[in-house]
C-alpha positions in Angstrom: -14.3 9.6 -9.2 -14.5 10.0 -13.2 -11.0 11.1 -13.5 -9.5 7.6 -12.2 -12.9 5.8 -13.3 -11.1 6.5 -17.0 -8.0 4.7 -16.5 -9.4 1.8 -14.5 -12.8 1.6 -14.4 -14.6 0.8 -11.7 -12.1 -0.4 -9.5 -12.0 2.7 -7.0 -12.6 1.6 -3.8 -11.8 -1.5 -4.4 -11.5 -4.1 -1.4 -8.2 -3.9 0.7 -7.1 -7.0 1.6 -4.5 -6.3 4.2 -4.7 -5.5 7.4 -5.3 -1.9 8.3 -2.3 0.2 9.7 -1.8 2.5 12.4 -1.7 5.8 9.7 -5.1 4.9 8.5 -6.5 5.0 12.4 -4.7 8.5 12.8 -6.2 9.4 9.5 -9.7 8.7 10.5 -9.1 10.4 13.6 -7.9 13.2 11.7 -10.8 13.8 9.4 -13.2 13.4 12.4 -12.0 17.0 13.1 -13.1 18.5 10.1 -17.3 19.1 9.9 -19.1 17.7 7.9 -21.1 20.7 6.7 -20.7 24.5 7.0 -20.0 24.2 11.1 -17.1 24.4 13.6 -14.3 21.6 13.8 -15.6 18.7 15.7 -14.3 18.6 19.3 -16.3 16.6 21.7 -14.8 17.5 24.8 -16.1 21.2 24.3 -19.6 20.6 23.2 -22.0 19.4 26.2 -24.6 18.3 23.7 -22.2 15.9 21.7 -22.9 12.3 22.0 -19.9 10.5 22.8 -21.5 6.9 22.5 -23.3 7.5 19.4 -20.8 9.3 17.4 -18.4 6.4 18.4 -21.0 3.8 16.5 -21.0 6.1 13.2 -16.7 6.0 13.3 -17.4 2.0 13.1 -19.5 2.2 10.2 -17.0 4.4 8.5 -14.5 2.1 9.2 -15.8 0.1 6.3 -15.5 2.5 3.4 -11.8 2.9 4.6 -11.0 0.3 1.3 -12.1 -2.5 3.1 -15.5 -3.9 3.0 -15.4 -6.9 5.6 -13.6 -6.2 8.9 -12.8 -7.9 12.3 -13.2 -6.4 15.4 -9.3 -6.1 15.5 -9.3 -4.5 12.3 -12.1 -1.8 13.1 -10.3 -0.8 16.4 -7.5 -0.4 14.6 -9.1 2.1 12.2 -10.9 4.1 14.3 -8.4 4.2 17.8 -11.5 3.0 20.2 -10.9 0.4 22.6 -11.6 -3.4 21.4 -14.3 -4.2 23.9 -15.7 -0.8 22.8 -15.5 -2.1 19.2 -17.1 -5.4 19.9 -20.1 -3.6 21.8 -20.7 -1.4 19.1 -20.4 -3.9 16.0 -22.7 -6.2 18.3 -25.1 -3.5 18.6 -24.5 -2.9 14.9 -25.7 -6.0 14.0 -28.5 -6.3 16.0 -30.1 -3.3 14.5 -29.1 -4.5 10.9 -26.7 -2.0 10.0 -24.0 -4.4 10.0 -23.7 -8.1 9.2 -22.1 -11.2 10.7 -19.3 -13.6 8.6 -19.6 -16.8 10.9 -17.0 -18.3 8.6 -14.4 -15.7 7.9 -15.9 -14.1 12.2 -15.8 -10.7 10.6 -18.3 -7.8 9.5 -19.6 -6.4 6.8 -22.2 -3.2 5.7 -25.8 -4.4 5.9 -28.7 -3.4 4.3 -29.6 -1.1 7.0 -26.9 1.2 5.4 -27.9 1.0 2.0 -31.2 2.2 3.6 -30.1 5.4 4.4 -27.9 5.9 1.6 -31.1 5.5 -0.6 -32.8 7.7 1.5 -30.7 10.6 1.0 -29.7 10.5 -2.5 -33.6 9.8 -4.0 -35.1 12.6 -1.7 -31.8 15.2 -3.3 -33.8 17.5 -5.1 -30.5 19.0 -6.9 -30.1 15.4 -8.1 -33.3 14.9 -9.9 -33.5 18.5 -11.8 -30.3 18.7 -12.8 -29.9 15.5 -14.2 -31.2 16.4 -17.8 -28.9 19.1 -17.7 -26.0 17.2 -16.6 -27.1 14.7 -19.4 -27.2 17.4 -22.2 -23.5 18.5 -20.8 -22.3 15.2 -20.9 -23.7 14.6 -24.7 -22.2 18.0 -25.9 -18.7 17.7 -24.3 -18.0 13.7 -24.3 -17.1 14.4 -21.1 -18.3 12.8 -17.9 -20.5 15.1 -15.5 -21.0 14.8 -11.9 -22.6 16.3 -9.0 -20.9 15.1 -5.3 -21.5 16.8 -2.1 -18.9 17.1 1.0 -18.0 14.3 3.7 -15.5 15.1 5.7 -12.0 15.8 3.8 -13.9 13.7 0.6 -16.5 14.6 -1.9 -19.1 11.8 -2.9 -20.8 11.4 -6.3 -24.6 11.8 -6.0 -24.9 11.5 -9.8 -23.2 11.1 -12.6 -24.0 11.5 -16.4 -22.3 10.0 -19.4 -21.8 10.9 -22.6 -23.5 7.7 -25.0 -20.2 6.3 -25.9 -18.5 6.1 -22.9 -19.4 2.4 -21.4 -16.0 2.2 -19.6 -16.4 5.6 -17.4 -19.3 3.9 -15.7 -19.0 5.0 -11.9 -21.3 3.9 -9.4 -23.3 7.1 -7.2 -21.4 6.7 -3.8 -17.8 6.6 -5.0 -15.5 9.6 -2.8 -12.6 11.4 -4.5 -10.2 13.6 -2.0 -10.8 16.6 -1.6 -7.4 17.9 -2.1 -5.9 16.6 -5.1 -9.6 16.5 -7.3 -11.0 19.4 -9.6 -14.2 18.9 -7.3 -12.7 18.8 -4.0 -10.8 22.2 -4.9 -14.0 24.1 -6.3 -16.0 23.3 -2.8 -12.7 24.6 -1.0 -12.1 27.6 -2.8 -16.0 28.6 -3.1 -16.7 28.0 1.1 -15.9 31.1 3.9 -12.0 31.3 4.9 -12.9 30.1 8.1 -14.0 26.6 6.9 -11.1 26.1 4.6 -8.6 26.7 7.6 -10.5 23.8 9.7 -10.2 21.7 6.3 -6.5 23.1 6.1 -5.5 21.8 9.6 -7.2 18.3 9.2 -5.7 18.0 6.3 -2.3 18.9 7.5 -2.8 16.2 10.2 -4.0 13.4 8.0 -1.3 13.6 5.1 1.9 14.4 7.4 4.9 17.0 6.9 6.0 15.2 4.4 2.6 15.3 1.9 0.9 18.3 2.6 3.1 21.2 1.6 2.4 19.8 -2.1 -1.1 19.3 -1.2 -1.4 22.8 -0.1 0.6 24.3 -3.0 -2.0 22.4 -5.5 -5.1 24.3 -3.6 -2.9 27.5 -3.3 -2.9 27.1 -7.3 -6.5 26.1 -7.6 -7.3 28.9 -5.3 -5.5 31.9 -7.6 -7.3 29.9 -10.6 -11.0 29.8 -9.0 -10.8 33.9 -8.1 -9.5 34.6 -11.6 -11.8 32.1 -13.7 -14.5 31.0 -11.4 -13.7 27.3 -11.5 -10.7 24.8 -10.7 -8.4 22.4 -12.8 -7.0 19.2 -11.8 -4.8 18.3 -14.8 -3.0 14.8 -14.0 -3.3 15.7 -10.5 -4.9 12.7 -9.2 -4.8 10.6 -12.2 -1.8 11.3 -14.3 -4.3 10.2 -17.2 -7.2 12.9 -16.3 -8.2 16.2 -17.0 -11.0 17.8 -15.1 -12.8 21.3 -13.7 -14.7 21.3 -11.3 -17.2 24.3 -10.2 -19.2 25.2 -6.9 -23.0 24.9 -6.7 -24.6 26.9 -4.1 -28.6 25.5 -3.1 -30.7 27.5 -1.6 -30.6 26.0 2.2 -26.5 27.2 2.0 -25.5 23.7 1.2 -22.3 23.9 -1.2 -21.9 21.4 -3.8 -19.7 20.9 -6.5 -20.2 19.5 -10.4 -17.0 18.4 -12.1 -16.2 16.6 -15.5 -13.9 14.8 -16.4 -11.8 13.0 -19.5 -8.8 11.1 -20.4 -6.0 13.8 -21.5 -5.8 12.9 -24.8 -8.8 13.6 -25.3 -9.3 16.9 -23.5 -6.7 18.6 -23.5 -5.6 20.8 -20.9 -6.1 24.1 -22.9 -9.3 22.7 -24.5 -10.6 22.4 -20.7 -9.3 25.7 -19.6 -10.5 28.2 -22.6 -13.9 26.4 -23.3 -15.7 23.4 -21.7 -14.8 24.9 -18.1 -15.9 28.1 -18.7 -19.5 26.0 -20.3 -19.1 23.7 -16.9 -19.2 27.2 -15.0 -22.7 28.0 -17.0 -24.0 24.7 -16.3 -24.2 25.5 -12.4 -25.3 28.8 -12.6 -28.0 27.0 -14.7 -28.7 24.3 -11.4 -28.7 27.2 -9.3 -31.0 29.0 -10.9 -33.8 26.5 -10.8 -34.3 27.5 -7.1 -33.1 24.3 -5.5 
């Protein structure tokens, strides 16, 4: 999130206007293989317990953070590959319960407060969050650098905080922003920090969503980061997702064996890439071992 949050402000995530295509439905799909958490890949034809319905009703709500925010039925069950009488049933249900909201003028959907709910839910009961905010603050004050803290979803990481330094109005980023997992200094650090069997079910959902074409170079940049995180202890992504961003990006390890990762971030001319690799990663490094250590 910082790293393109320099170049273009707050414009990540923007709204998509057109409509969505057949590769963005496979790549849903995709990352509904990869777990959200430490566990297995997600197949719900082997697990007796999985609820078909349910999990069906989440994949609509995730259709709207897809780079749209307002959707038609068409649209969603073209996102998420279910049937559009399925789609209908859900987004009905949806809006019953409050989690979605109905357009009567443009006869499309959009998140409802029910959403925002949750969302609130989650981030202001974080404990992580709330004590290592004034370290994250202090960071961010030393290095000029942005700092953030994001946690997993699927093939993403999502900012639960993130700390300025005073002068830096323009790298404002709001808590909820995802980077990829692949291409970011955050994304790498959780994939290189979590047990080889997790980062092959990330590997193959990954190979899925980007193609033959992408993923060799995606694989070669975590193959790098990979070598770099066993040698150093953290990851780099210089240019790598925003030709105008440097960032590192190290693994936070809580208590309950949630993985999390902090990363900062600033535009290249201002942190350069050896500046980031001999010093403020290593001090990035320090910073979670510092988190960690409060017993969260």
């Amino acid at each position: 999130m910082q790293e393109r949050a320099f170049a273009q402000g707050s414009s990540f995530g923007s709204v998509g206007k057109g409509c969505c295509s057949m590769s963005e439905a496979e790549n849903m799909l995709s990352e509904l293989m990869a777990a959200s958490g430490a566990g297995g890949r997600v197949e719900p034809e082997k697990d007796r317990k999985f609820v078909e319905a349910l999990s069906r009703g989440l994949n609509v709500l995730r259709a709207f953070t897809q780079g749209s925010t307002i959707l038609g039925n068409q649209e969603i069950a073209r996102l998420t590959g279910l049937p559009k009488p399925t789609v209908s049933r859900m987004t009905y249900t949806l809006t019953r319960l409050e989690y979605l909201s109905y357009n009567k003028q443009l006869e499309k959907y959009q998140l409802s407060s029910g959403v925002l709910a949750l969302g609130y839910a989650y981030v202001s009961n974080l404990k992580v969050r709330q004590l290592a905010k004034p370290y994250m603050d202090e960071f961010a004050r030393q290095t000029n650098m942005s700092v953030g803290l994001t946690c997993r979803d699927r093939l993403y990481m999502i900012y639960v905080e993130n700390c300025l330094p005073p002068k830096a109005s323009l790298l404002r980023m709001d808590i909820g922003h995802k980077l990829p997992m692949a291409t970011t200094s955050a994304g790498r650090a959780y994939y290189c920090s979590i047990a080889e069997r997790g980062r092959k079910i990330i590997e193959d959902s990954m190979a899925e969503k980007y193609g033959p074409k992408s993923w060799p170079e995606k694989k070669e940049g975590l193959d790098r980061a990979m070598e770099e995180y066993k040698k150093h202890g953290f990851c780099l992504s210089l240019g790598e997702w925003d030709r105008n961003i440097n960032s590192a990006g190290v693994p936070v390890h809580l208590q309950d064996g949630t993985t999390m990762a902090l990363t900062c971030a600033a535009p290249s001319y201002l942190v350069p890439a050896e500046k980031l690799r001999n010093s403020i990663a290593c001090q990035l490094a320090v910073l979670a071992s510092d988190i960690e250590s409060l017993g969260v």
